[in-house]
N, C-alpha and C positions, 0 to 999 in steps of 0.2 A: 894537451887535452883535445881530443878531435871530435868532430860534430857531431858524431855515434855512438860516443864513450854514455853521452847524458840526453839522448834523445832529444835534440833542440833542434828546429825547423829554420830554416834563413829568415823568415818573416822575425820570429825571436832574436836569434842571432844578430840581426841590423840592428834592431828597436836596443839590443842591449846595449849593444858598443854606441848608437847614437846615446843612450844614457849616460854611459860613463863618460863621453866624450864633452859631450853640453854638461855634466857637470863639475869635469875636471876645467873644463875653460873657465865657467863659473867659479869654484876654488882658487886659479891661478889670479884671473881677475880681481877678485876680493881680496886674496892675499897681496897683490900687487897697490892696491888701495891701502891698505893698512900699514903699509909699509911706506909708503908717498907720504899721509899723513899723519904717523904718528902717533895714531891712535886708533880706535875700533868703536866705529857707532853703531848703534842700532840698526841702520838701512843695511852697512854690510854686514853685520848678523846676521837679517834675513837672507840676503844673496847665500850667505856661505850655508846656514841651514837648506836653505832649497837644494843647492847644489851638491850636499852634502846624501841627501833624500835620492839626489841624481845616481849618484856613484854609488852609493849601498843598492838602489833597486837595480841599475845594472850590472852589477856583481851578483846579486841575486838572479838574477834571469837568465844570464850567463849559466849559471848553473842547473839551470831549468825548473828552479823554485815558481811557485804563483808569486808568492808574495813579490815577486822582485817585479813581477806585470801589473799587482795593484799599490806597489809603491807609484809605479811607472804614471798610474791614474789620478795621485795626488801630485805627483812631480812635475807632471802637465798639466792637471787641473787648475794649481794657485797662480802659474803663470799666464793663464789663458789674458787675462782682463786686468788693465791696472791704471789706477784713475788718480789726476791729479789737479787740485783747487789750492786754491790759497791758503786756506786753511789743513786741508788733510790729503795726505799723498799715501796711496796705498796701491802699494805693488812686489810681489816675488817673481823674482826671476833668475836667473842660471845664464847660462855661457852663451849661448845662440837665442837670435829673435830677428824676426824681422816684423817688425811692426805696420799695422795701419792703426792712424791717428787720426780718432773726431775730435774736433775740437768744439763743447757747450757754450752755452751762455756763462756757466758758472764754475767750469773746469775741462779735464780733458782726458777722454778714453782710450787708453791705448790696446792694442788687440792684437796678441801676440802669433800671427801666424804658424809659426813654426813649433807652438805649442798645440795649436787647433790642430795641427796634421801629427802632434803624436800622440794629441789623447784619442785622435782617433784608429789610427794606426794599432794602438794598443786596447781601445777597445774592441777591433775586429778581431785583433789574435786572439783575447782570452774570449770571446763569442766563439770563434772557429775551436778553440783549444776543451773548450767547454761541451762543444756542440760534438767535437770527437770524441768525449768523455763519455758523454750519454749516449753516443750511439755504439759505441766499444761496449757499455754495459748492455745493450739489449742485447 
């Protein structure tokens, strides 16, 4: 399948395979967890849904569907921020992260860089992809 066959641009192109990629590691990950301990919790649930969101949007995009770009906006969007207290831990995340950590009075933020740069990433394509839309139809 060549990059001409389905009219896909590098910018697409990157953002997919980084999708598929971040969430095949996410899948290999969780499944390596479940396997370690014998069972299947809830936390990797979430891992494996997210990453699972990873690998359908970038297989969709691949193909040069939208939807695989605004999967792309949820797939990076729930891993932006994940916060954890003694009482409540709440965090999605997938295969790659590099974190900055504040740490509260009463818990602790964690701030997924490498999500920040693909939901941004992915909102500049489908702005650019969008903005060639509109301007193809005048």
């Amino acid at each position: 399948m060549s990059n001409n066959d389905n009219n896909i641009n590098k910018p697409v192109l990157y953002s997919a395979w980084f999708m598929l990629i971040d969430g095949g590691i996410g899948l290999f990950v969780s499944a390596s967890m479940m396997i370690a301990q014998h069972s299947v919790s809830a936390v990797i649930n979430m891992v494996s849904y997210t990453s699972i969101l990873g690998v359908l949007s970038g297989l969709l995009a691949l193909r040069g569907r939208l939807a695989g770009l605004i999967g792309g906006l949820f797939f990076y969007g729930v891993q932006m921020v994940s916060y954890y207290s003694h009482d409540i831990r709440l965090n999605f995340r997938s295969g790659i992260s590099l974190a900055v950590v504040v740490d509260l009075m009463h818990g602790t933020v964690v701030i997924n860089t490498v999500a920040v740069a693909g939901l941004a990433a992915t909102i500049w394509i489908l702005k650019k992809r969008l903005y060639h839309s509109i301007s193809s139809a005048l």
